[in-house]
Every structure is written in structure tokens, then in C-alpha cells.
ROSE-560778 format. One record per residue (C-alpha): residue number from 1; x, y, z. Coordinates in Angstrom, 2 decimals, padded with zeros to 5 digits, always signed. Layout:
% ROSE-560778
{NUM, {X, Y, Z}}
...
END
This chain:
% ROSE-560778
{1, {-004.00, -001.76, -055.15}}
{2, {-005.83, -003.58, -057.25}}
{3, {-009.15, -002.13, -059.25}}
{4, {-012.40, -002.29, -057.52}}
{5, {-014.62, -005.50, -058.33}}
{6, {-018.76, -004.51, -056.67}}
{7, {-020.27, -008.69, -056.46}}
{8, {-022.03, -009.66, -053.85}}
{9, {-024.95, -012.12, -053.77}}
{10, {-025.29, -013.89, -050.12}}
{11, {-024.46, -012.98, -046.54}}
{12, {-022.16, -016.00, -046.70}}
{13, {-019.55, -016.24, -049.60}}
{14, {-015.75, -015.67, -048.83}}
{15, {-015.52, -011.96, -048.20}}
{16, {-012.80, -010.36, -050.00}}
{17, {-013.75, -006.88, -049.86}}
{18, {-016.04, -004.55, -047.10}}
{19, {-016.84, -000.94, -046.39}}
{20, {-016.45, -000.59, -042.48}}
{21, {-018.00, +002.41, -041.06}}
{22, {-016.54, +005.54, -038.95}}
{23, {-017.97, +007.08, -035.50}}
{24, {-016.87, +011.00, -036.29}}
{25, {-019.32, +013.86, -035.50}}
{26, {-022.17, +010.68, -034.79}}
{27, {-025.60, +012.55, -033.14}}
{28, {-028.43, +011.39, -031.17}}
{29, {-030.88, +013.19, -033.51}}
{30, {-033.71, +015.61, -032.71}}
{31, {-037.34, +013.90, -032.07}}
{32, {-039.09, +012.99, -035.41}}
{33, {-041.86, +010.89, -035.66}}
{34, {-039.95, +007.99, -036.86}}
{35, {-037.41, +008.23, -034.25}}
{36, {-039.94, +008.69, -031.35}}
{37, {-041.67, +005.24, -032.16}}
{38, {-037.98, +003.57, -031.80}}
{39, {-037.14, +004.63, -028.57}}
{40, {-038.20, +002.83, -025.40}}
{41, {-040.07, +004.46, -023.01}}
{42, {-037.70, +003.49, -020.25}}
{43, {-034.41, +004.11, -022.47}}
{44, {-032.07, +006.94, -021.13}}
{45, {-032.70, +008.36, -024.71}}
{46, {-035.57, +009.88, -023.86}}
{47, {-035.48, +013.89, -024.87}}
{48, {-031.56, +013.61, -025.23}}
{49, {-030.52, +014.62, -028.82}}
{50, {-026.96, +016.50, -029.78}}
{51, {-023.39, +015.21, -030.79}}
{52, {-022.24, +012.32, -028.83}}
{53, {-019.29, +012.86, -026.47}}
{54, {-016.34, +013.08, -027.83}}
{55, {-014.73, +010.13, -025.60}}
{56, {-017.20, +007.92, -026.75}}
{57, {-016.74, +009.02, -030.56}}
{58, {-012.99, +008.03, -029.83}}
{59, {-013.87, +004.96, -028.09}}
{60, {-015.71, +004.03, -030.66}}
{61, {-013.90, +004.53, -033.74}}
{62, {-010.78, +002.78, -031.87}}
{63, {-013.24, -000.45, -031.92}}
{64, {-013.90, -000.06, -035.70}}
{65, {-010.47, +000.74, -036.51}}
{66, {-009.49, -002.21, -034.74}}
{67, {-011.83, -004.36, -036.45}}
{68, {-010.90, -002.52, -039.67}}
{69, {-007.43, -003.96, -039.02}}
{70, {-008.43, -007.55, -038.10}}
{71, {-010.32, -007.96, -041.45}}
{72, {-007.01, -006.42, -043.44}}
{73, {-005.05, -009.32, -041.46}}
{74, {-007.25, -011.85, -043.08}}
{75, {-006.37, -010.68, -046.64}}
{76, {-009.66, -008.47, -047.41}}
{77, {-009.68, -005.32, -048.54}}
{78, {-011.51, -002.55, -046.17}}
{79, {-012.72, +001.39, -047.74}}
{80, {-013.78, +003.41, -044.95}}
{81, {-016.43, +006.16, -045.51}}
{82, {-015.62, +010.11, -045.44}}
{83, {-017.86, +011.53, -043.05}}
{84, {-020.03, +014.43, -043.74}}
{85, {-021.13, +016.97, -041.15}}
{86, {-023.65, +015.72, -038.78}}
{87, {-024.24, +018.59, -036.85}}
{88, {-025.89, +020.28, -040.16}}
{89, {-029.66, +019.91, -040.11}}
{90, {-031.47, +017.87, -042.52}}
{91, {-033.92, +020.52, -044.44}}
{92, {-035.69, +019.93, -048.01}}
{93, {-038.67, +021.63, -048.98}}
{94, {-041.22, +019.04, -047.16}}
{95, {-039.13, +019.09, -043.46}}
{96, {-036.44, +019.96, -041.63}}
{97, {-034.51, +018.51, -038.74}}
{98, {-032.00, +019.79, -036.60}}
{99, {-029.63, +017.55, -037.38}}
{100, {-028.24, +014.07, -038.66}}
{101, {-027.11, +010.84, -037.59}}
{102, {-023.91, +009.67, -038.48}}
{103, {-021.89, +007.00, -040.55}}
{104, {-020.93, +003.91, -038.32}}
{105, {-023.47, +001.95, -040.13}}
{106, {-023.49, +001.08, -043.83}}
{107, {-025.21, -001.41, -044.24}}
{108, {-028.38, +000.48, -043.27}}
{109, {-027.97, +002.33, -046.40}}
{110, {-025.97, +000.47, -048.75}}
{111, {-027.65, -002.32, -050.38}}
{112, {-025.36, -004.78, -052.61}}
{113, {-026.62, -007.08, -054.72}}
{114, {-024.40, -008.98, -057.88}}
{115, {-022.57, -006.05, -059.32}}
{116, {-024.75, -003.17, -057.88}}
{117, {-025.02, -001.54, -055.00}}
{118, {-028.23, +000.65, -054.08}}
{119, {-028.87, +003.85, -051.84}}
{120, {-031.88, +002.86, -049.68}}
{121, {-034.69, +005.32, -049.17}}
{122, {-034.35, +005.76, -045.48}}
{123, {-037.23, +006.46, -043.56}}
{124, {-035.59, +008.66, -041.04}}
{125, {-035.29, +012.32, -041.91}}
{126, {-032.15, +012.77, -039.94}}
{127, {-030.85, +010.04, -042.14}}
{128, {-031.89, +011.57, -045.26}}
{129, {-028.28, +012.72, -046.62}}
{130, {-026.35, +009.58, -045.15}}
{131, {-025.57, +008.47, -048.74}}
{132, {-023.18, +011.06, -049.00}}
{133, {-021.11, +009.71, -046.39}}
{134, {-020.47, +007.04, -048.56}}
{135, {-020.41, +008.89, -052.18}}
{136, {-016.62, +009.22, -052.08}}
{137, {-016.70, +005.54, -052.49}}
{138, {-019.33, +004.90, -054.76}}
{139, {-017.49, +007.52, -057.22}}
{140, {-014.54, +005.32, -056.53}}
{141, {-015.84, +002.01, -057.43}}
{142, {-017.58, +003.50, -060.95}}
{143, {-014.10, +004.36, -061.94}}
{144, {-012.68, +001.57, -061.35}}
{145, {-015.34, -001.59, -061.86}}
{146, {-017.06, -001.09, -065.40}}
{147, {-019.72, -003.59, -064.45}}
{148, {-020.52, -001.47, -061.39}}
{149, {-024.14, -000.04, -061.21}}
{150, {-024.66, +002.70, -058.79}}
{151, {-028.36, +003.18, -058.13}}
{152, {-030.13, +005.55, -055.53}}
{153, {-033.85, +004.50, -055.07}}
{154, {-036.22, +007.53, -055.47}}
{155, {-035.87, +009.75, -052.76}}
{156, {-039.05, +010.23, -050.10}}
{157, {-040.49, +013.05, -048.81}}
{158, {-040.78, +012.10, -045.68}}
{159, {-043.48, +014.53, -044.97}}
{160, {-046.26, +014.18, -041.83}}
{161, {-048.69, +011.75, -044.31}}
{162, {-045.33, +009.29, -044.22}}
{163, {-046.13, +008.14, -040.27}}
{164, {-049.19, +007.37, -038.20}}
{165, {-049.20, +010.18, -035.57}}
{166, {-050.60, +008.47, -033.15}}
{167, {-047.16, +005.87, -033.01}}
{168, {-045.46, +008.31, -030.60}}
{169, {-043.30, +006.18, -027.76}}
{170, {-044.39, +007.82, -024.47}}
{171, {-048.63, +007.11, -025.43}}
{172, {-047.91, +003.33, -026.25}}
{173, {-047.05, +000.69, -023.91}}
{174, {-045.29, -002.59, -024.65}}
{175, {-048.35, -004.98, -024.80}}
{176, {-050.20, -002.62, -027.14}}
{177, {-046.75, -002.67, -029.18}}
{178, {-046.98, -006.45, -029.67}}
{179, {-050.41, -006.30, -030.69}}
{180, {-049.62, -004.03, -033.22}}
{181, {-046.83, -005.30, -034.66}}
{182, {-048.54, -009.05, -034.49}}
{183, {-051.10, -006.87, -037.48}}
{184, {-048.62, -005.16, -038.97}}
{185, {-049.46, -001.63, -037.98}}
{186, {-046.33, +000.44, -038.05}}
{187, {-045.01, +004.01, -037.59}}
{188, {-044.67, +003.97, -041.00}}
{189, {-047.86, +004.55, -043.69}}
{190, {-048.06, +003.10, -047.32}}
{191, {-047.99, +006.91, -048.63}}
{192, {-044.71, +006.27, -050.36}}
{193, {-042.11, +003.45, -050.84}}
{194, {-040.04, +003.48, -047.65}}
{195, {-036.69, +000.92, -046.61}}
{196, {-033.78, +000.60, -045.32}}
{197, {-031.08, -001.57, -046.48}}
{198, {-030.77, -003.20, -043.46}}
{199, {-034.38, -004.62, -043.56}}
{200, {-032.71, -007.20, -046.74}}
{201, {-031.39, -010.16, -046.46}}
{202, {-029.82, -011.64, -049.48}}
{203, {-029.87, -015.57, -050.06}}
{204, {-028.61, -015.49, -054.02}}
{205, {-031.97, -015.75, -056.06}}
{206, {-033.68, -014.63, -053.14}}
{207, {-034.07, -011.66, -051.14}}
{208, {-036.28, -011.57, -048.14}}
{209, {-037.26, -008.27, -046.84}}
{210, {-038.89, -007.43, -042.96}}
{211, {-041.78, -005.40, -042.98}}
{212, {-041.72, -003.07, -040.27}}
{213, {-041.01, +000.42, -038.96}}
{214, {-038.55, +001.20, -041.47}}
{215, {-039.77, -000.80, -044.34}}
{216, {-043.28, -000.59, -045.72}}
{217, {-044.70, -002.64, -048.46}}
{218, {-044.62, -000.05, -050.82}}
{219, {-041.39, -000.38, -050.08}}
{220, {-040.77, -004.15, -050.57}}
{221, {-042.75, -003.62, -054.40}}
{222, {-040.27, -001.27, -055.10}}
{223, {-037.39, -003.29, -054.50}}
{224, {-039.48, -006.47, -056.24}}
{225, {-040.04, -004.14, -059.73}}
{226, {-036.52, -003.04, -059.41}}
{227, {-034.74, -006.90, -058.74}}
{228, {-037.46, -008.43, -061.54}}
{229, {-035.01, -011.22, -061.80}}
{230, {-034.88, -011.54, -058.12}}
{231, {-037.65, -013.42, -055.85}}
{232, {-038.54, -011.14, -053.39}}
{233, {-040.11, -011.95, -050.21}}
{234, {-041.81, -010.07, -047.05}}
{235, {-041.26, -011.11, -043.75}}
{236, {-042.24, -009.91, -040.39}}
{237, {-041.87, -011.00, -036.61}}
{238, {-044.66, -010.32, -034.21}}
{239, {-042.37, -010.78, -031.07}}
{240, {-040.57, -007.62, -031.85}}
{241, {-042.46, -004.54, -030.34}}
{242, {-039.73, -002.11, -032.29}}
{243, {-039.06, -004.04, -035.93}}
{244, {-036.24, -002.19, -037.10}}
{245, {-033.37, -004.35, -039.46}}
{246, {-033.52, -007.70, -039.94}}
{247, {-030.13, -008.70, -038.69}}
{248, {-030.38, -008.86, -034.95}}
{249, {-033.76, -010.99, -035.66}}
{250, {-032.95, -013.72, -038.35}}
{251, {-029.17, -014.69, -039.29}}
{252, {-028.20, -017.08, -042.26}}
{253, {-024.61, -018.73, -041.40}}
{254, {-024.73, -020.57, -044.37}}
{255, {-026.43, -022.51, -047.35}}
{256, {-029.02, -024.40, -045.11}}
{257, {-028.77, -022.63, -041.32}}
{258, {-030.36, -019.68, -040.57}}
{259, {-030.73, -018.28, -036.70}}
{260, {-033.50, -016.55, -035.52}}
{261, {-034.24, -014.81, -032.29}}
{262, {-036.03, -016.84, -030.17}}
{263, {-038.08, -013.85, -028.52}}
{264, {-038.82, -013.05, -032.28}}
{265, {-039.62, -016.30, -034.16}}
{266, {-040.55, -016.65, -038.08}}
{267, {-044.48, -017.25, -038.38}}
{268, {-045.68, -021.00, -039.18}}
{269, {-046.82, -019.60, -042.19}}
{270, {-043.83, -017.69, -043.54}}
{271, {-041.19, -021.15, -043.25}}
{272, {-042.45, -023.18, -045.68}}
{273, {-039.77, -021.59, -048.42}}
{274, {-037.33, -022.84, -045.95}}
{275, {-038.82, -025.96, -044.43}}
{276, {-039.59, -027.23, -048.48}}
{277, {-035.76, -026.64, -049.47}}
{278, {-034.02, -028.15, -045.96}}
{279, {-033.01, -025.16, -044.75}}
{280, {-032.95, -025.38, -040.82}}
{281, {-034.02, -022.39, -038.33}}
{282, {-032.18, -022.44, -035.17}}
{283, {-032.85, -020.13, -031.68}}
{284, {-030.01, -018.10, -031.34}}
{285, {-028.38, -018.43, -027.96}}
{286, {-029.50, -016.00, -025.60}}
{287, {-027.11, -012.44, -024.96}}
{288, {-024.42, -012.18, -022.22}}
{289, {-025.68, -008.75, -021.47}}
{290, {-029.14, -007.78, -019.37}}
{291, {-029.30, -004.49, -020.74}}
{292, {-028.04, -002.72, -024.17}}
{293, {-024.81, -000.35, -023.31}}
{294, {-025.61, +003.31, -022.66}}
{295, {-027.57, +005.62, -025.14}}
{296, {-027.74, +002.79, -027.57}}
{297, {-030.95, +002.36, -029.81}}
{298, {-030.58, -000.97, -030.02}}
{299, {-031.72, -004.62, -028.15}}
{300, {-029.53, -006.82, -026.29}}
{301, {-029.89, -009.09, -029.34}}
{302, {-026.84, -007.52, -031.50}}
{303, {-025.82, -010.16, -029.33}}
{304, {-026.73, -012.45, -033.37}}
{305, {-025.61, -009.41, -035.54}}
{306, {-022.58, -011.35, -036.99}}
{307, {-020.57, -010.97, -039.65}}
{308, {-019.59, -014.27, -041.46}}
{309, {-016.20, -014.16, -043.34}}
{310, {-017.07, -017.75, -045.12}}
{311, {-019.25, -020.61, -044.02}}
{312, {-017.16, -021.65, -041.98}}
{313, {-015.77, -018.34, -040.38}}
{314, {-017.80, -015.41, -038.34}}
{315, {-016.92, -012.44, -036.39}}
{316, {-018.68, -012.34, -033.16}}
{317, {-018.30, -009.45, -030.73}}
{318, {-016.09, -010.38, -028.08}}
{319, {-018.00, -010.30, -024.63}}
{320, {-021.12, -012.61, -026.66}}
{321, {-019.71, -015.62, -025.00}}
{322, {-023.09, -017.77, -025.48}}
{323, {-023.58, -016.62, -029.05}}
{324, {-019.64, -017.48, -029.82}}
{325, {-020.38, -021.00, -027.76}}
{326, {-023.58, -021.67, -030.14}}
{327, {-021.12, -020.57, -033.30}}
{328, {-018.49, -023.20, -032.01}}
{329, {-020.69, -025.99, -031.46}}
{330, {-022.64, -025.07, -035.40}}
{331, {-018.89, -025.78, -036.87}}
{332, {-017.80, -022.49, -037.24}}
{333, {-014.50, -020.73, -036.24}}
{334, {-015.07, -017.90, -034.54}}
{335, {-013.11, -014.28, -035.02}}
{336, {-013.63, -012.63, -031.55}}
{337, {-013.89, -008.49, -032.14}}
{338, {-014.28, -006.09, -029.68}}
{339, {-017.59, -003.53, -030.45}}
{340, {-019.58, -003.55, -027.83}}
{341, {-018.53, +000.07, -026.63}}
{342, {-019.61, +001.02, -030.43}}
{343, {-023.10, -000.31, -030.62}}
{344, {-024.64, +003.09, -029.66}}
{345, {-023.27, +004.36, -033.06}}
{346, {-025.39, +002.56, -034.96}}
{347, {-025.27, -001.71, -034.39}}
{348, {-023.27, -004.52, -034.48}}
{349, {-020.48, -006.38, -036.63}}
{350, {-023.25, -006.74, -039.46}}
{351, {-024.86, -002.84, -038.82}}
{352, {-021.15, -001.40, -039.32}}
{353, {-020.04, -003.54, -042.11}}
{354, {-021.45, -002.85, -046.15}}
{355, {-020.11, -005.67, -048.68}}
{356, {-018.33, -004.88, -051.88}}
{357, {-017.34, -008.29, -053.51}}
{358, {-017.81, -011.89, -051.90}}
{359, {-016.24, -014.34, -054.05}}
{360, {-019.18, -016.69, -055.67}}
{361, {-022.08, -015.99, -057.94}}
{362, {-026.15, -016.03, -057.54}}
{363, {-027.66, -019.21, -057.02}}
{364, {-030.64, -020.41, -056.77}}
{365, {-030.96, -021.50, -052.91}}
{366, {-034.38, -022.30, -052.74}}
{367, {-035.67, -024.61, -055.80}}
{368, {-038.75, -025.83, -055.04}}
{369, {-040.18, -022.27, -054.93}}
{370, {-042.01, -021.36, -058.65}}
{371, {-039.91, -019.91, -060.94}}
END
């Protein structure tokens, strides 16, 4: 096999090489304060926590494997994490937490940008160790890619000041959620710099970041000291009562096309960037499912968490007829892939995919902003 090459700028370059993630030893995780604002008040969540069953784990990791296998087909190259154990708690000297999460999702933690990929904070406790899932790899890739640049952003401590305590899920109904979310009043304080990976979108130049429950703006000026040759820019979506990761809210397909969730549209005043360069923002079609699967964490919208191959070329999970329709009639060819039985692990074709080299290099896709 050939030596590892980490460069990645875009969510839309020809993907040559991905980390897919694994459902072994996955847990619903013990109530934390983080965790408690996530969860619907109606979801059949509620007070569960423990290792998932083992036919779903199964299930589950037969749907990435497959996937795993589709990509290989195409000619790209596919690492797969080593999973650590889940069913350890999470304990430093600020917390502790009965247990973790698991590793189906990379790209919640892993963020790649050019020739380096960074550890994201995480905001959950029971997600504090999930970089080690991926270690293995990142040892790997150091070896092997002299250019690579491994980077872990400083570690939080996730203590009590970290969260508003008042944010708990069964106190709050959905209204009073929209109204907090439309003055960006999170579960998450400004004590510390706080993000996932998954709240960045990359668009060459640009990165645009959603502020939200797992991303704070402390947060988003970390990541705009550490990218200084980066323009970095905070979004948010007031239609979204639980704003957690970008990608089932706003999609780019390509130079030019973005699509957004129409229950979850980009403010007036946050488009200009696109409307000045001609980029156009398109409603995603709506899901083909009323209701996410069982003991899954997320909306019915991973219906738009895609995973383009090239700009002309995206997965979309099999049973999203109407988002696979929409793909069709934008020009693209669409790679049909089974996951829906693996959403509860952590997301969608996006959620469960990390990149480690797209072919291309950074460009500068917006130029009318100031340099």
C-alpha cells in the first residue's frame, strides 16, 4: 500500500482516501448536563443509558462495513478506527462519568484541514477520550506523511461552570427551545473554548463554524487564532431547537450549491458571503422517514448528511428517496448506501466518515470577502 498522504481542504474534491467508523462496544451514555439538553423530551432515550444491544452493534457495523466496501470499489482507500473500551467510565480530576460513547463517528472528532488533522475539544464528557479510538491512525499517518501535522486542541475541563444548569431537557419545552436558540443561549457557557469537529464546514479559504450546543464562541476564536491563514466564520440556525453539527443543517455539493434545511434556514444576515460570490442555497428535499429509527439522537434530517465522492458524485443513504430525487435532478450521480439501521451510533454517511486526502488544493471560494 502506498504511504499515507493527510490533504484535505473542501467537502467536495475527489475523495481518494477516508477513515470510516466502527459500531463495537457503542453506549448510550449516563445523563450529563450536555447530554440531557440533547435529548427530546418525548425520545425513548429518556433515562436509558448502558451498552447497546449486541444485535444492533452487529447490525450496525454490517452497514459500515458494507459501505466500507463500496468506497474500496470506487478506488479509495478506507482506515478503520481501533476501538477502545466504552464501557470504562470517563474520570479526570474535574468529573467523572460512568461511561463513554463509542467510535461510529469521526468526523465529530477529527477535523482535517490541508495537511493536518485536529482532535476537537468535545464538549461531552462521555466523549472525552474518543481521540484514542482513532490514535492508532493518527500514529500511522505521522510515520508515513512527513507533511502530516497532528494537533489535539487543548483539552477542557468540562466541569459544572462549562453548562447552564438550568438547560436540562425535561424543564424546557420546544417553543422556549426556539426562543433560545433564535438568541443564542445554549447548554454550553463561554467558560472555556468548546467544539466539535462536526460543527466545521470547510469551503478551501474558508471555514464556517455553527454556534450551538456543542460549539461556543470561545470555541470558534480558538479555531480562528489557530487557522490565522484561514477565514473563519460563525453561523447559527434559529429553527433548530437542539443545534448540534452542522451537517444535517447546511450541505455544500459543490463550488457554488450549498443545501440547507428548510426547517433550519441561514439568517438574511449571515448569506451575504454567499449571495456576493454566486453561491446558491437550496431547501433540501424533505426526509422519507416521520420519525428518526429507534434510540437514535438524531433528527429525521440525516435524511441531507451526504457524503460527496466528487462534484458530481454523492452517497445518499438508501431509503432517502426524495433527498436522492433532489441529488438527481442537481446533476449528480447518486451512490445509494444502506445506514439507516446505523444512525443511532452516531449519524449519517457524513457523521461516520473522517477525510484523509481529497485530491485538490485550498482555494479561495469566496473573493469578494476582505482579505
Amino acid at each position: 500500500m502506498a504511504n499515507t498522504v493527510v490533504n484535505s481542504w473542501n467537502e467536495w474534491d475527489p475523495l481518494k482516501h477516508v477513515i470510516v467508523g466502527r459500531a463495537d462496544d457503542c453506549h448510550i451514555p449516563p445523563e450529563e448536563p450536555a447530554l440531557d439538553a440533547k435529548v427530546p423530551e418525548d425520545s425513548d432515550m429518556r433515562g436509558q443509558w448502558g451498552r447497546r444491544p449486541q444485535d444492533t452493534i452487529d447490525r450496525a457495523n454490517e452497514l459500515l462495513d458494507t459501505f466500507a466496501k463500496q468506497l474500496t470499489d470506487r478506488g479509495i482507500r478506507v482506515d478503520r478506527p481501533t476501538p477502545i473500551d466504552h464501557a470504562l467510565p470517563a474520570t479526570t480530576p474535574d468529573f467523572h462519568t460512568d461511561s463513554q460513547f463509542g467510535c461510529m463517528p469521526p468526523r465529530d472528532v477529527l477535523l482535517t484541514v490541508g495537511s493536518e488533522m485536529l482532535e476537537a475539544t468535545m464538549s461531552y464528557r462521555c466523549r472525552w477520550f474518543e481521540y484514542l479510538n482513532y490514535r492508532p491512525l493518527m500514529q500511522q499517518y505521522f510515520n508515513e506523511d512527513p507533511n502530516f501535522r497532528h494537533e489535539s486542541a487543548p483539552k477542557p475541563r468540562l466541569t459544572d461552570a462549562d453548562y447552564h444548569p438550568d438547560y436540562l431537557s425535561d424543564k424546557i419545552g420546544v417553543e422556549k427551545r426556539l426562543e433560545w436558540a433564535a438568541k443564542k443561549f445554549f447548554v454550553t457557557t463561554e467558560e472555556e473554548p468548546l467544539f466539535d469537529a462536526a460543527d466545521v464546514l470547510r469551503f478551501g479559504r474558508d471555514l464556517v463554524v455553527q454556534h450551538g450546543f456543542t460549539t461556543n464562541m470561545k470555541g470558534i476564536e480558538w479555531l480562528r487564532r489557530h487557522f490565522p491563514g484561514h477565514r473563519v466564520h460563525d453561523v447559527n440556525f434559529p429553527g433548530d431547537p437542539y443545534p448540534i453539527h452542522i451537517d444535517a443543517t447546511f450541505t455544500p455539493l459543490r463550488p457554488g450549491l450549498i443545501l440547507n434545511n428548510p426547517q433550519r434556514r441561514l439568517p438574511e444576515d449571515q448569506r451575504a458571503m454567499f449571495n456576493d460570490n454566486d453561491w446558491e442555497i437550496v431547501d433540501a428535499a424533505q426526509p422519507a422517514h416521520n420519525t428518526p429509527p429507534p434510540l437514535c439522537y438524531s433528527s429525521t434530517w440525516l435524511s441531507m448528511n451526504v457524503l460527496v465522492l466528487d462534484p458530481k458524485t454523492v452517497c445518499v443513504e438508501k431509503s432517502e428517496v426524495y433527498q436522492a430525487e433532489q441529488m438527481d435532478k442537481l446533476g449528480m450521480e447518486v451512490v445509494e448506501v444502506e445506514l439507516r439501521d446505523a444512525y443511532a451510533f452516531g449519524g449519517g454517511l457524513h457523521c461516520c466518515t473522517a477525510d484523509v486526502y481529497r485530491e485538490g488544493t485550498c482555494e479561495d471560494y469566496f473573493p469578494s470577502l476582505s482579505q
